[in-house]
N, C-alpha and C positions, 0 to 999 in steps of 0.2 A: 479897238475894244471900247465898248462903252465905259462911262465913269461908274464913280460910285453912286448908288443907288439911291443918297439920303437927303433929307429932306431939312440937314442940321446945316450950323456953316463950319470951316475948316476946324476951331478950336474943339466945338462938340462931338467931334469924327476924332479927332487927337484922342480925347476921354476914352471914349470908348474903344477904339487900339487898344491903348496902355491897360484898360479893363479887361480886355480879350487878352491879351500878354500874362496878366494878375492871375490869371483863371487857369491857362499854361503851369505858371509856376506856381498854385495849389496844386493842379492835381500831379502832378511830379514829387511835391513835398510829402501829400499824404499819401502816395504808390509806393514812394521808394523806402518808406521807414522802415519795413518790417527786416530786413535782410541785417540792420546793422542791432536790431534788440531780439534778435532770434535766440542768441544767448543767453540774454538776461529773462527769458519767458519760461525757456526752457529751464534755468535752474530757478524760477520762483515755482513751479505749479512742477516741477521733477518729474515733466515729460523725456518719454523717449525719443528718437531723431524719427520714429513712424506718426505718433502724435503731432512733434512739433509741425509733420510734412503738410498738416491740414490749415494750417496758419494761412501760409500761401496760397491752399487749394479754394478757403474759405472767399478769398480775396478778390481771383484772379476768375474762379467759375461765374463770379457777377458776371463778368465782358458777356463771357459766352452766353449768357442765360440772355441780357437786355441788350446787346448790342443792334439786331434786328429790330425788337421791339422798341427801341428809341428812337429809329428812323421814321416810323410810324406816329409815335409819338412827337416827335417835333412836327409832324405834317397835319397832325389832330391840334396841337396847342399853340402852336406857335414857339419862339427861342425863351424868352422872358420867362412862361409859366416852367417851360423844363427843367433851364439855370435853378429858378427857384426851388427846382422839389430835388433837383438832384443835390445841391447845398445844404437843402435841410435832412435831406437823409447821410449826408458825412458828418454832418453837425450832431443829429441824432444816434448815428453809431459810434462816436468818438464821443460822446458821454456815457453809453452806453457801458463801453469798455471802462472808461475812467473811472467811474464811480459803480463799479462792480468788477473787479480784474481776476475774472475765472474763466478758467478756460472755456467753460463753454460760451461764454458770456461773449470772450474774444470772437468765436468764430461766429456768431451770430453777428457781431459789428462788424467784423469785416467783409462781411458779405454784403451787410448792408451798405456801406461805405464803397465799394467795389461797386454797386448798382449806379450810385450818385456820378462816382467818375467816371464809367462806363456812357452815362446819359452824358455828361458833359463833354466826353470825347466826341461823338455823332452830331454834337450842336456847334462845335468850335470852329471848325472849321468853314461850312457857308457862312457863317457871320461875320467870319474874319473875311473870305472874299469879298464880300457885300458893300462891309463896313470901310473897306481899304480900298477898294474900284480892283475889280479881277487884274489891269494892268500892273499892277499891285501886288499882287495875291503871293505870285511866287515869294520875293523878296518878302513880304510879312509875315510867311509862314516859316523859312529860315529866321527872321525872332524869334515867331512865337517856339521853334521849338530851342532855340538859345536859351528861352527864360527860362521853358523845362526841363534843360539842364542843367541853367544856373543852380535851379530847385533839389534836381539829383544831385550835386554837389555839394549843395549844402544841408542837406535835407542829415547825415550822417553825424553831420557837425552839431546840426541841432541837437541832437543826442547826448553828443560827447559835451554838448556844454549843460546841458541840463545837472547829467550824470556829477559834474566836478560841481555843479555850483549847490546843488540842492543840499541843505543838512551840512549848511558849511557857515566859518563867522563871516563875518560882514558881506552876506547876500544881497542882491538885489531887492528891494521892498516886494517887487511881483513875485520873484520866488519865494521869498516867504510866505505871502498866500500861498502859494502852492501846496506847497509842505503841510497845509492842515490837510488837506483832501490827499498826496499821495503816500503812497506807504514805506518808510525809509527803504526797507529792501527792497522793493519793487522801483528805482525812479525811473526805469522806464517809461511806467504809468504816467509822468509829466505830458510825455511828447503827446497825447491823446488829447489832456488840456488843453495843450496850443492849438492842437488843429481845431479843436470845436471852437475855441476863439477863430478861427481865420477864416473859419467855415460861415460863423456868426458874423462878421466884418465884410465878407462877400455877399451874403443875404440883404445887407445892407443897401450895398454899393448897387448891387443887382436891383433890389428896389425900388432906388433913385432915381435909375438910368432911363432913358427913352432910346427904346431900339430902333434901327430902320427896321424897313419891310425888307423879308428875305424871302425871294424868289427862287426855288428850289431852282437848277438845270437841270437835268434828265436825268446826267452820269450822277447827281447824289439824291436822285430818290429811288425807294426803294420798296420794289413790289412784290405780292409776294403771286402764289397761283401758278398761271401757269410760267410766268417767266422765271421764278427760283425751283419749279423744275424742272424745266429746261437745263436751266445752268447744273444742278445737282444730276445731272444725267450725264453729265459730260467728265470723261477720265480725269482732263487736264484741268477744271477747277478745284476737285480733292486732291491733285498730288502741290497746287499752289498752295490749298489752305494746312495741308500737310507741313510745306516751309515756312507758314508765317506759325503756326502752333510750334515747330521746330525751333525759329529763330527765338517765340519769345520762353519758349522755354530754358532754353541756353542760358537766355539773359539774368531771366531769373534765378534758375539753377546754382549760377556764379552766386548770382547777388544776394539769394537768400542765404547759402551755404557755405562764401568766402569765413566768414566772420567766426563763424562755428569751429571751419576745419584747422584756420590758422590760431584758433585757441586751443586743441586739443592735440595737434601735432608740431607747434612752433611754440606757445607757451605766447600768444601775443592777446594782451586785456581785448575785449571787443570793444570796451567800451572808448580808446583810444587808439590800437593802431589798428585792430580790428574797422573800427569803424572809416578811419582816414582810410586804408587801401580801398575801402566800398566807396570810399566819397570819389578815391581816383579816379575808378572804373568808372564811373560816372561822367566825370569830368573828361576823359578819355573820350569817353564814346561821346561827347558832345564836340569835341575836337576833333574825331576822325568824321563826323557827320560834315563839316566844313570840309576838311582835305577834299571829302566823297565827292563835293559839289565842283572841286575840279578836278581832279581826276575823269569825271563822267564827261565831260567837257574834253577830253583828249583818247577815251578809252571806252572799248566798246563795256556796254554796265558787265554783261557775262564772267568777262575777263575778269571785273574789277572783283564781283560775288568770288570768282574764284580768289583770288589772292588772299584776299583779305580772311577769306576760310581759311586756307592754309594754315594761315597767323594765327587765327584763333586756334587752331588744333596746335598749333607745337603753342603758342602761350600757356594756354591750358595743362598740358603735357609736362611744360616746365614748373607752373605752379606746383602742381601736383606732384613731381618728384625731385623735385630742387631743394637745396636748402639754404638758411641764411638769408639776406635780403634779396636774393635772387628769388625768392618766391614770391614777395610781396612785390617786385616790380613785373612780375610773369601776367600774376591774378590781374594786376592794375591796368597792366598794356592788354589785358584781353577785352579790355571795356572798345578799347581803339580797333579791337580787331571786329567786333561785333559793329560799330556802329555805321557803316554803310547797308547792312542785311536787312533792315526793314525797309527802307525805303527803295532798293533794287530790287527784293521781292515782291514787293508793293507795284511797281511800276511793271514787273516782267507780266506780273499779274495781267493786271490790267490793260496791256498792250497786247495779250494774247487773243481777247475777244473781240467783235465790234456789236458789242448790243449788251444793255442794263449792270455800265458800271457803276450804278449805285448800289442796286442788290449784289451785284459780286462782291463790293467792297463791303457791304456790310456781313457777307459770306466770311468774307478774311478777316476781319474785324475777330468773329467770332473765333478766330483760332489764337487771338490771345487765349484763351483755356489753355494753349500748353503751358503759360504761365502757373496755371493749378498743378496742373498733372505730372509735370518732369519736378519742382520741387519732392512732391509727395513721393514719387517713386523713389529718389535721391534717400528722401530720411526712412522709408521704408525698405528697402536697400544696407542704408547705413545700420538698423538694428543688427542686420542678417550678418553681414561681413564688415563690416566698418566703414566709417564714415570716406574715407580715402580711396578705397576702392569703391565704395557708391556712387561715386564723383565722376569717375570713370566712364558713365553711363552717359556722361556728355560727348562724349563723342559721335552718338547715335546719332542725335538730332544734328550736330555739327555735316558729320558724313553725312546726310540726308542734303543741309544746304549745299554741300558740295555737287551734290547729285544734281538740283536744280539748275546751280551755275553751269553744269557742263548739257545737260540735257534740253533747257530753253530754248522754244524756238519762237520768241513773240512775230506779231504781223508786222511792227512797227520797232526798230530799233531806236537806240537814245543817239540823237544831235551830237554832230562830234564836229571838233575843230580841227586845222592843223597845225597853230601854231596859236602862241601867245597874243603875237598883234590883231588876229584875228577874232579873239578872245574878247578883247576891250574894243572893237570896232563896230 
């Protein structure tokens, strides 16, 4: 395998990692908030659970809208000009909200915000190969998505300390700026603050930097004519892009609606343990992404999709009809059951065909959108029959990945070992 592509020497390559890594854990920070202040939005602006379901849709319908389109985009501008517009459009929509916090206001910035991380996910990755020497690549993309879920872990936290420290005595100096701009009942409004601060400290950094040249490979660009449809002609690319809309709906599903159900039927504050069981999930599924990496090392991936479904369906099962702190560790271990499915969906994918794994992946890409769409129907649902029984409707998308794990027939199965010593040799 050739090296890295750059023209810096070792320390300058170092920089820019840790900068690629930084960028991981923005956009994990400013993705994962919504699910832990869903509470506090809904009872400042006294939406219903169908209103509140647009929050999410507003968010999550960016991927789908620009994910294609940013492929094209980084091949018209290069990585540097995208980083920068995608930054300044989270920066821009997290002022947005902050300094105007109405709901319509909301779903305008997060749509707009949702476009910026959307661009930044189609850019992160060839940079990261590039930057790191493809020999590399594997092991640096297990960081880069550790950071993104150090970010999902703490991203909750962020909340909950805003939430205690804001309108209280002996604050921190920077929270008290805060406090002129946000509105005592509303402190959720803070976390907005911050991200356009970090939004604003990445533009920076971004700036600064001198990128190498990145050399698209085949498998990640993306055409469109006659070779997307081709692919969109084909049964087995929509029933894949069906499981990744599936999977991140699930995700989100949990993640936007944990918080909500377990204040309305457990009596638990969002703003603390609401939001800690969300920080779990997170931190869970950044923990079962590691197990994932060997288990697939011993275990055909099929197998693995299946199991780990299972788990998620009685987790979920148990959240949802348990009581006592057996709920709050059901919801929390379902983060664990979730987090092998994207990246086994991802791969079944894409070993299924042999031609234009870039446009197919930006095919699957696009079905983050069930990230939009399974919240929405959840609080749309929850008006009708109640929030506990709308929740229920996880199961659809869950049985569907099930459906995948047992029906996949890729061309190329995953590398397997048979033993430990073999593992490290």
């Amino acid at each position: 395998m050739p090296g890295p592509n750059l023209d810096f020497d070792r320390k300058k390559q170092t920089k820019i990692l840790l900068l690629i890594f930084l960028i991981f854990f923005v956009i994990s920070l400013m993705s994962n908030i919504l699910g832990p202040i869903i509470p506090g939005i809904i009872e400042s602006f006294s939406l219903s659970y169908g209103l509140a379901g647009f929050l999410p849709f507003a968010f999550f319908v960016a991927y789908g809208v620009m994910s294609l389109p940013s492929g094209l985009l980084v091949e018209r501008w290069r990585e540097k000009p995208v980083l920068l517009l995608a930054f300044s459009l989270a920066a821009i929509g997290a002022l947005l909200f902050a300094f105007n916090p109405q709901f319509g206001s909301a779903l305008s910035s997060l749509f707009i915000i949702g476009m910026g991380m959307a661009m930044l996910q189609v850019v992160i990755n060839p940079l990261l190969r590039v930057t790191g020497g493809e020999e590399h690549f594997a092991f640096n993309s297990v960081l880069g998505q550790l950071a993104f879920g150090a970010a999902s872990f703490l991203s909750p936290m962020l909340y909950s300390y805003m939430d205690r420290s804001l309108f209280t005595a002996g604050a921190p100096s920077w929270i008290q700026m805060l406090e002129q701009w946000v509105p005592q009942d509303m402190k959720w409004v803070s976390v907005y603050f911050v991200f356009a601060l970090f939004a604003g400290l990445m533009l920076i950094l971004i700036g600064l930097t001198n990128f190498p040249k990145v050399e698209l490979k085949e498998d990640e660009k993306v055409e469109l004519g006659k070779t997307l449809k081709s692919l969109l002609s084909k049964r087995m690319v929509w029933l894949y892009f069906l499981g990744i809309f599936s999977y991140v709906g699930t995700e989100q599903g949990i993640a936007n609606w944990v918080s909500q159900f377990l204040q309305d039927y457990h009596g638990v504050d969002p703003s603390t343990g609401g939001a800690q069981v969300i920080s779990y999930f997170w931190g869970l599924l950044t923990l079962g992404c590691l197990l994932g990496l060997v288990l697939l090392k011993f275990m055909d991936s099929k197998l693995v999709l299946v199991i780990f479904t299972i788990g998620g369906i009685i987790s979920l099962l148990t959240g949802l009809l348990g009581q006592g702190n057996l709920v709050l560790i059901a919801f929390a271990f379902s983060g664990f059951c979730l987090s092998v499915m994207w990246s086994i969906l991802i791969s079944l994918a894409l070993n299924s065909v042999d031609f234009a794994h870039g446009t197919f992946a930006g095919l699957l890409c696009s079905g983050i959108v069930g990230g939009a769409i399974v919240p929405l129907i959840i609080g749309t649902l929850a008006d009708l029959v109640g929030l506990q029984s709308a929740m229920f409707f996880l199961f659809i998308p869950l049985g569907y990945i099930l459906f995948i794990g047992i029906w996949a027939k890729p061309l190329v199965s995953n590398s397997r070992v048979k033993s430990f010593k073999e593992l490290f040799s």
